[in-house]
C-alpha positions in Angstrom: 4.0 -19.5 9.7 3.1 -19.0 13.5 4.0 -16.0 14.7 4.9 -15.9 19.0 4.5 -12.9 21.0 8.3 -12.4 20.5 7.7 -11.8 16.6 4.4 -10.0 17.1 6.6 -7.3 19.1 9.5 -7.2 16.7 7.2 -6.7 13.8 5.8 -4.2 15.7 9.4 -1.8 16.7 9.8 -2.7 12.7 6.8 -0.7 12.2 7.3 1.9 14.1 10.4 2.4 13.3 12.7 -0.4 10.8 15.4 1.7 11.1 16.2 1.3 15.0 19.6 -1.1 15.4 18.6 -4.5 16.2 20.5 -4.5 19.1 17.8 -1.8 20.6 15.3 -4.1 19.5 16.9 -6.8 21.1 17.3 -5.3 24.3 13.9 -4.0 24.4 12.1 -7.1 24.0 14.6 -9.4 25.8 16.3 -11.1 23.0 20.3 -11.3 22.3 20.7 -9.1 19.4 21.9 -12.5 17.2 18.5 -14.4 18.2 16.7 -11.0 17.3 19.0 -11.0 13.9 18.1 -14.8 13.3 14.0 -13.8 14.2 13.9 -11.2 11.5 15.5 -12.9 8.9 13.2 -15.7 9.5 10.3 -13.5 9.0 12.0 -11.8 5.7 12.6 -15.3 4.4 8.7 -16.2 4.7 7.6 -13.1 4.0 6.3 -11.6 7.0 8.3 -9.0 6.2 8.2 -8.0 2.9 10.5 -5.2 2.4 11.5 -1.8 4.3 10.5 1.8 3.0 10.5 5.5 3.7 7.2 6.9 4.9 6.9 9.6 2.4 4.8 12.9 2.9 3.1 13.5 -0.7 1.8 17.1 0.2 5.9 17.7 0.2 7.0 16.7 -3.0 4.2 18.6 -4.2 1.3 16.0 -4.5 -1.4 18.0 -3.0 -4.8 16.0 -3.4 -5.1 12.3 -3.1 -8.4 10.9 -4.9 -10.2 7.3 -4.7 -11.1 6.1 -7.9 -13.7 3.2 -8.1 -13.4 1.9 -11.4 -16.2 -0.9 -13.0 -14.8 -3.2 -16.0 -16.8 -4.3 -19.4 -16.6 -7.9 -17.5 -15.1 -10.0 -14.5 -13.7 -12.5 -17.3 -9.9 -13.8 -16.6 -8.6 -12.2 -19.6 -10.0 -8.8 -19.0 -8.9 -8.2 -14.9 -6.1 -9.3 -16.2 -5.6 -7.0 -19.0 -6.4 -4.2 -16.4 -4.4 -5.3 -13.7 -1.1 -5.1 -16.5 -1.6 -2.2 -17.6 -2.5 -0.4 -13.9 0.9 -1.9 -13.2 2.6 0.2 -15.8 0.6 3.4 -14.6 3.1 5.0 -11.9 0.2 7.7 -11.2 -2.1 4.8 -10.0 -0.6 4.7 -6.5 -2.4 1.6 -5.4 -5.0 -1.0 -6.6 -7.0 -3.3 -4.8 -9.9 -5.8 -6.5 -13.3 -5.6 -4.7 -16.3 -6.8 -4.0 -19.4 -4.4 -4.2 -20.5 -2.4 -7.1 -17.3 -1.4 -8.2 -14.3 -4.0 -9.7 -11.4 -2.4 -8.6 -10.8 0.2 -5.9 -7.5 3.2 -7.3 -5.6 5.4 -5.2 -4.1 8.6 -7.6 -2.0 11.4 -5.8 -2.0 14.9 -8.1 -0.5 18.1 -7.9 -4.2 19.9 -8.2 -7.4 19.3 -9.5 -5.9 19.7 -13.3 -3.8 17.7 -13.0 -6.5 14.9 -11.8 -8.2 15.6 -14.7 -5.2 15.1 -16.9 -4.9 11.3 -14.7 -8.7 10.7 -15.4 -8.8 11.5 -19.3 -5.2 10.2 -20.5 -4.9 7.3 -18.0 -7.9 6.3 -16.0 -10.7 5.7 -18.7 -7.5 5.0 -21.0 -7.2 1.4 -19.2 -9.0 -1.6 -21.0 -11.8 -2.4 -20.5 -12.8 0.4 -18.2 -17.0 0.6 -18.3 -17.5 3.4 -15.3 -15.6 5.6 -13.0 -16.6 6.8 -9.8 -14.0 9.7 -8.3 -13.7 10.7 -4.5 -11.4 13.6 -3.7 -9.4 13.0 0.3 -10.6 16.0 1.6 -8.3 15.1 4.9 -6.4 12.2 6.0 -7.6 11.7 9.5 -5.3 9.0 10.2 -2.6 7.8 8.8 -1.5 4.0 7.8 1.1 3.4 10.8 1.3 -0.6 10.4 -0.9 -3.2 11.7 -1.8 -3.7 15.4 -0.2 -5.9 17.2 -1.7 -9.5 17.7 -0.3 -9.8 21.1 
């Protein structure tokens, strides 16, 4: 799909903030607020936009250190990233996942409550996952920036 300057900026205000009324976004970007309406769900429908959720502050709920957990598999064979990327799906303490290139297969985010906690994560879950050869932890020591969205194309 080919995205106009008129969707870059809506996806934009929807970053910043998707629960503004559409007629604000409208307005702001010059639209009526049904072609804005019709715009968005046209992006939902091919998945520009692929949901909406709450920006939620970790430290709060009492998830004080964030680690990145670099994680190297017995092999790159179909079956076994696939085995691993199951059962990191069932693992609600593994944040996010990504497969990489480098010396690592597969690049975790883990949020704890301390550095026990971690531990806990590391022993019972981490090196619990199939197929799991080497891990390699680094502990956020501050978030310098935080993810606000991409930048606009426009």
């Amino acid at each position: 799909m080919a995205l106009d300057q008129i969707d870059q900026k809506i996806i934009s205000m929807l970053q910043i903030d998707c629960r503004q009324p559409i007629a604000d976004i409208a307005e702001k970007i010059g639209l009526s607020p049904s072609a804005c309406h019709r715009r968005i769900g046209i992006l939902e429908k091919n998945s520009v936009i692929e949901g909406y959720k709450a920006q939620i502050n970790g430290d709060k709920l009492g998830y004080h250190i964030a680690f990145y957990v670099e994680v190297s598999l017995e092999s790159q064979s179909e079956q076994v990233l696939a085995a691993f990327e199951a059962a990191v799906q069932a693992r609600p303490q593994i944040l996010e996942c990504y497969l990489m290139t480098g010396s690592a297969d597969y690049l975790l985010k883990v949020a704890a409550e301390n550095t026990r906690e971690y531990e806990r994560i590391y022993r019972r879950i981490i090196a619990a996952l199939p197929h799991v050869s080497g891990i390699q932890s680094s502990l956020v020591m501050k978030q310098v920036k935080r993810w606000a969205g991409y930048p606009s194309r426009s």
